[in-house]
C-alpha positions in Angstrom: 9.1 6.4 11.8 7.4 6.4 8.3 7.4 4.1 6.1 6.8 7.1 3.2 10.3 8.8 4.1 12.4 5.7 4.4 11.6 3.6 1.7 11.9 7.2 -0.4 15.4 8.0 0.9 16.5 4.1 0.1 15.0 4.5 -3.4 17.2 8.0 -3.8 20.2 6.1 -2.7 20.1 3.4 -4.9 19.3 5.7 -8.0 22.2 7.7 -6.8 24.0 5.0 -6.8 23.3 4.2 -9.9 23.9 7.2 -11.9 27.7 8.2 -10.4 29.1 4.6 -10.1 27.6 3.4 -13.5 26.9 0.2 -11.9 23.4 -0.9 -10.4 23.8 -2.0 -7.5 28.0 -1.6 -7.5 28.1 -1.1 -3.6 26.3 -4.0 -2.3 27.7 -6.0 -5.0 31.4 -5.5 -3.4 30.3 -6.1 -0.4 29.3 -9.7 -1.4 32.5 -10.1 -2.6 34.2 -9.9 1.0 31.2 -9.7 3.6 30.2 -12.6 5.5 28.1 -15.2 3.7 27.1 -18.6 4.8 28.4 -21.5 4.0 24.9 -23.4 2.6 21.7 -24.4 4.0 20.1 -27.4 3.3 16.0 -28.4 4.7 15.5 -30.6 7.3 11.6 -31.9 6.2 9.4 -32.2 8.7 6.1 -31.7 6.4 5.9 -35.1 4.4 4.3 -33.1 1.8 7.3 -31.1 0.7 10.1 -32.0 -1.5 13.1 -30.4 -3.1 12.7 -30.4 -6.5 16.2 -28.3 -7.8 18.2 -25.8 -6.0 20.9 -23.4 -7.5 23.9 -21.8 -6.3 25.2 -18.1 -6.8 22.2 -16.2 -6.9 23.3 -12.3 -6.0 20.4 -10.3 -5.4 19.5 -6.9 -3.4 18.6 -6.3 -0.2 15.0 -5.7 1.1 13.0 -5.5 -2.3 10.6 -7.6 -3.4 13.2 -9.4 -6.5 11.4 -12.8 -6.6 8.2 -13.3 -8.3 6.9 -16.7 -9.8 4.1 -17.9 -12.2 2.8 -20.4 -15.3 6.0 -22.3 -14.5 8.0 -19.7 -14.4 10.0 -18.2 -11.6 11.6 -14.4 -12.4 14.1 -12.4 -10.0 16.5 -9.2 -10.2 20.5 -9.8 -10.1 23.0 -11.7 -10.9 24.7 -15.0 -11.3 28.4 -14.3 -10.5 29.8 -11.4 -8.1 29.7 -8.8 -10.7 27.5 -6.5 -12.5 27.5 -8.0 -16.3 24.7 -9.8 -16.1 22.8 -7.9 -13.3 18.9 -7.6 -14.7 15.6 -9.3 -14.7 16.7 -13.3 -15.1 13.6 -15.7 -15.6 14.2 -19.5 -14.8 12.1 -22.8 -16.3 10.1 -23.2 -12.5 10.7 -27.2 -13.3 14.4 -27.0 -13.5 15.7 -24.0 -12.7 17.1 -23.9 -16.5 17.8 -20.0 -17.2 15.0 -19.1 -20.2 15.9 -15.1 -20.8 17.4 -12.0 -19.1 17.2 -8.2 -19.7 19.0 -5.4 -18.0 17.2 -3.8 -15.5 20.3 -1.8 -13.8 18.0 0.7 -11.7 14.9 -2.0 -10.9 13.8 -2.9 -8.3 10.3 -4.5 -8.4 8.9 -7.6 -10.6 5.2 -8.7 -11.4 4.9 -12.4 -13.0 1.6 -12.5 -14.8 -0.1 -15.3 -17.3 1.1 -12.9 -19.8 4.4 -11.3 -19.4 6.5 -10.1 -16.8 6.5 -6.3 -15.6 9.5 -4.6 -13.8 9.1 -1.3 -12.4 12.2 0.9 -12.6 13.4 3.9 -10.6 15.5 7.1 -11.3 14.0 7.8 -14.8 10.8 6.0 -13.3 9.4 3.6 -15.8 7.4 0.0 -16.3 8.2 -1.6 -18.9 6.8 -5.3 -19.8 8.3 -8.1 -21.5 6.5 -11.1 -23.1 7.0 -14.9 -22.0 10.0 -15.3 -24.1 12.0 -11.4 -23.0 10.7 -9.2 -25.8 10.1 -6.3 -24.9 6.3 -5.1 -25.7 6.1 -1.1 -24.1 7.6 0.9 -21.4 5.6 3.7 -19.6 7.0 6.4 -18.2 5.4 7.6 -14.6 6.5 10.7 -12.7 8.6 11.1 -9.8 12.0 9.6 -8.6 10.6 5.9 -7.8 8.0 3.2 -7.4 6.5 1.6 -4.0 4.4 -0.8 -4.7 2.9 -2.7 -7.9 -0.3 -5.1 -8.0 -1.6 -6.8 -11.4 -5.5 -7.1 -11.1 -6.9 -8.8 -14.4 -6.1 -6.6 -17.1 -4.4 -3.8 -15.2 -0.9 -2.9 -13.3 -1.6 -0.3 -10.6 1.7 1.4 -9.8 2.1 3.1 -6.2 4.8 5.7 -7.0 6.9 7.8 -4.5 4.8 11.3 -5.7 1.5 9.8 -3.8 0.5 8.8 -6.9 -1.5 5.5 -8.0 -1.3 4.3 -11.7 -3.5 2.1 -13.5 -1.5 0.8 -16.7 -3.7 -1.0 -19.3 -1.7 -5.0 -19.9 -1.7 -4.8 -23.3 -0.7 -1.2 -24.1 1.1 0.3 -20.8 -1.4 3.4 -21.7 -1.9 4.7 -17.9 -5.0 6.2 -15.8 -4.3 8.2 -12.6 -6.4 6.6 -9.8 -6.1 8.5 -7.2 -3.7 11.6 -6.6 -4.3 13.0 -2.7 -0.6 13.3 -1.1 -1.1 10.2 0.7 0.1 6.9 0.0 -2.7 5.0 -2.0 -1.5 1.5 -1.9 -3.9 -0.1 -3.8 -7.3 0.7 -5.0 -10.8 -1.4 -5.9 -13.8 0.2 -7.3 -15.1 0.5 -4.0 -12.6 0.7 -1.6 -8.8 2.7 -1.6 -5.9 1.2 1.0 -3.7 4.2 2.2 -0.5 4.0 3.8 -0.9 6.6 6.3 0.9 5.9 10.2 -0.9 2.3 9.7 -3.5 1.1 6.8 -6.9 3.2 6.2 -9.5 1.9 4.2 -11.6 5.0 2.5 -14.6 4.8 0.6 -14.0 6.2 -3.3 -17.7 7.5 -3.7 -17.9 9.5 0.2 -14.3 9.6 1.0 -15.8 8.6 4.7 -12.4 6.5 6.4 -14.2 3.0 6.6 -11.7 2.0 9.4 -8.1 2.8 10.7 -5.2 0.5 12.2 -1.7 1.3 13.1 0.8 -1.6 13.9 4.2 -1.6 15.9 7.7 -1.2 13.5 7.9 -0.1 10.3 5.5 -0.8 7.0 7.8 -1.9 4.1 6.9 -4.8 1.7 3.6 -5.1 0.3 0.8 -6.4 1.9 -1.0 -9.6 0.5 -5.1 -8.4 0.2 -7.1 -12.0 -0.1 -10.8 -11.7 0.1 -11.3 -11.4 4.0 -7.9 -11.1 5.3 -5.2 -8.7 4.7 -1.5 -9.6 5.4 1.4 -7.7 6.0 4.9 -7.9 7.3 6.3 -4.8 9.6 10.1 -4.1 9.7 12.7 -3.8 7.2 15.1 -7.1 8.0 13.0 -8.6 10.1 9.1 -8.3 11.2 6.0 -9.7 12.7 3.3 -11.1 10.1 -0.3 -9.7 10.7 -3.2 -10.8 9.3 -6.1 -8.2 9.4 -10.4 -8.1 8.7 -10.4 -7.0 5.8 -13.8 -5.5 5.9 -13.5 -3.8 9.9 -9.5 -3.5 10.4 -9.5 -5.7 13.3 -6.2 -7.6 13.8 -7.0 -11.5 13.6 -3.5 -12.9 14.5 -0.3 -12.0 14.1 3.4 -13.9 14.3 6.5 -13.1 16.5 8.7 -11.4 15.5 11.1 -13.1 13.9 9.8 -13.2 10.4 12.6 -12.4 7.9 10.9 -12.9 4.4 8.4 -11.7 2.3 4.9 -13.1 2.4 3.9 -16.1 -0.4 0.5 -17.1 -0.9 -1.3 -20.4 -2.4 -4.8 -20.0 -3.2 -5.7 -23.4 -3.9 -4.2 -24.2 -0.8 -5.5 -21.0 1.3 -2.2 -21.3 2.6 0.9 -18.4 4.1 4.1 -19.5 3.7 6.8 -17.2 5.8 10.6 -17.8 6.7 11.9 -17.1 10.0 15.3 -16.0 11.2 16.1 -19.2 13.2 15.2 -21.3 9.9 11.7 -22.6 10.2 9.7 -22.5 6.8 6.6 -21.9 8.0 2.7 -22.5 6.6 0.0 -20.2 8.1 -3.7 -20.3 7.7 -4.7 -16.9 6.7 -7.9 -17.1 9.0 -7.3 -18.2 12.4 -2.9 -17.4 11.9 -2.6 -21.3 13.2 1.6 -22.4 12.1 2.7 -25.5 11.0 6.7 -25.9 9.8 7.0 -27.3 6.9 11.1 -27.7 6.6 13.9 -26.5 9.0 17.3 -25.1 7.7 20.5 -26.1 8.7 23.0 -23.1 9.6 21.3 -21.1 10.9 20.3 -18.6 12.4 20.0 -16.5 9.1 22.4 -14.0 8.9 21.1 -10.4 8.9 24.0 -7.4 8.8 23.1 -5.3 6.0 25.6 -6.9 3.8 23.6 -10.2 2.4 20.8 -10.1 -0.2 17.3 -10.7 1.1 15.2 -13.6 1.7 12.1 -14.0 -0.8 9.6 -16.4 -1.7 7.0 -17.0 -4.1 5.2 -19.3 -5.0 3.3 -20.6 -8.7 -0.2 -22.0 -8.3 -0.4 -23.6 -11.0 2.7 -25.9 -10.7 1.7 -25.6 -6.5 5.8 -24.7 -6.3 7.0 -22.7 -3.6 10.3 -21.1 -4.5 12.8 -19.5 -1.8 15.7 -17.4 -2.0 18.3 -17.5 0.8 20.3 -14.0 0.6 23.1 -15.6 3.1 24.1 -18.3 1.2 23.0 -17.4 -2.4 20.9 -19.9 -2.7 17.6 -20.9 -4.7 15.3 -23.7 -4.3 12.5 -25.1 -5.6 10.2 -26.9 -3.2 7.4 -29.1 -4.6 4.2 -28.9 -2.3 1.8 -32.0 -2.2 
């Protein structure tokens, strides 16, 4: 299966969605009116180095997209506080106290960057980035072609943008002006001046100057959320609920390690700490080292396992370096906390 068509199709659906029901998302919302949701989880330490440091009920977010993103003590996500869609947008949260700071609406978004200098949200439908400073004003919106966005990385002073036309976008921070990188029907994930990734039945690395394919590797299960690059390793996650971790050589393609497959989250990094951080289904938070893929739990859950039937938001974490906060969103029981790491 391909990663291309279906993260396409569920992009189309949503925006459909969208437009003829006027309310973004109004069908998953019902369901989390009436479909199963668990009671409340609360960590079991195992890790002496981790503490809770707030936790919040109510959180409504959306399935499978990558909603949660956290930096300079701040931590952002799409959705909603109550069952409804009134206040469904782009909420940011003081990363101490999980006080709310701002919102906007962002009714057909589906994909947040947190950087030192304002928060980015990628929009579908009428595809468009638009960037709001620290405090919620907005500063410009771009408009991109095509019906949706994939991926989105901030690299110093530029957003690339991986839409769904095979397209890859550099946006300048300050101005949103935008530079096509690379435009070859194929999925350009992300781009350096040396070195494109492309989503193509695995990840490729190509060389920009020759075009020569520097190596190839395919992995089992779909490729959905976006992978982590760190200097010598590249992590991703396969599946669309749930997945294995890998962990690949970033300069030959050769798998290092990779986790069983019973990862249900999104992948958080710490570089200070050189440290993973992964949730599994049967409630382990988990610490990797990027290197050698060597675990360690740092908390377990109670209630669980984690339910996963298509009618629960995801499960997301992120963490903010500078506070060394690891922040994780539980789509079963609607819950957000705040985890201090010593």
């Amino acid at each position: 299966m391909r990663t291309k068509n279906n993260r396409h199709l569920l992009l189309v659906m949503l925006v459909c969605a969208y437009i003829c029901l006027g309310c973004f998302p109004t069908i998953d919302i019902r369901r989390y009116s009436s479909g199963p949701v668990a009671s409340g989880h609360q960590p079991n330490f195992v890790a002496p180095s981790m503490s809770t440091l707030w936790s919040l009920k109510d959180i409504y977010t959306e399935q499978f997209t990558p909603i949660l993103t956290a930096s300079g003590r701040k931590v952002c996500y799409i959705g909603a506080m109550n069952p409804t869609c009134e206040n469904w947008g782009a909420h940011c949260l003081d990363g101490l106290n999980g006080q709310e700071l701002w919102s906007v609406d962002s009714r057909s978004c589906m994909d947040l960057v947190l950087g030192s200098d304002g928060l980015y949200v990628g929009c579908s439908g009428n595809t468009y980035v638009v960037k709001y400073d620290l405090n919620g004003d907005k500063l410009w919106s771009t408009p991109l072609r095509g019906p949706g966005i994939r991926y989105m990385y901030l690299i110093d002073d530029q957003l690339q943008v991986s839409t769904s036309l095979d397209e890859l976008v550099g946006l300048n921070t300050s101005d949103g002006k935008g530079t096509l990188l690379h435009s070859d029907d194929q999925i350009v994930i992300f781009s350096t001046l040396a070195v494109s990734y492309v989503d193509l039945n695995g990840l490729r690395a190509v060389d920009n100057n020759t075009k020569t394919v520097l190596w190839n590797t395919e992995w089992d299960g779909l490729f959905w959320l976006a992978p982590v690059f760190l200097a010598d390793v590249i992590l991703f996650r396969t599946g669309i609920e749930m997945g294995r971790i890998y962990g690949i050589d970033r300069a030959s393609g050769a798998t290092l390690w990779r986790t069983d497959e019973n990862i249900i989250s999104n992948i958080a990094y710490s570089p200070t700490k050189a440290t993973v951080y992964a949730l599994s289904r049967d409630g382990q938070l988990l610490a990797i080292n990027p290197i050698s893929g060597e675990q360690s739990i740092l908390a377990e859950f109670s209630s669980v396992p984690f339910i996963l039937d298509g009618e629960v938001g995801g499960y997301e974490l992120a963490f903010d370096d500078t506070t060394q906060l690891l922040y994780v969103l539980l789509g079963d029981s609607r819950q957000l906390f705040a985890f201090q790491i010593r």
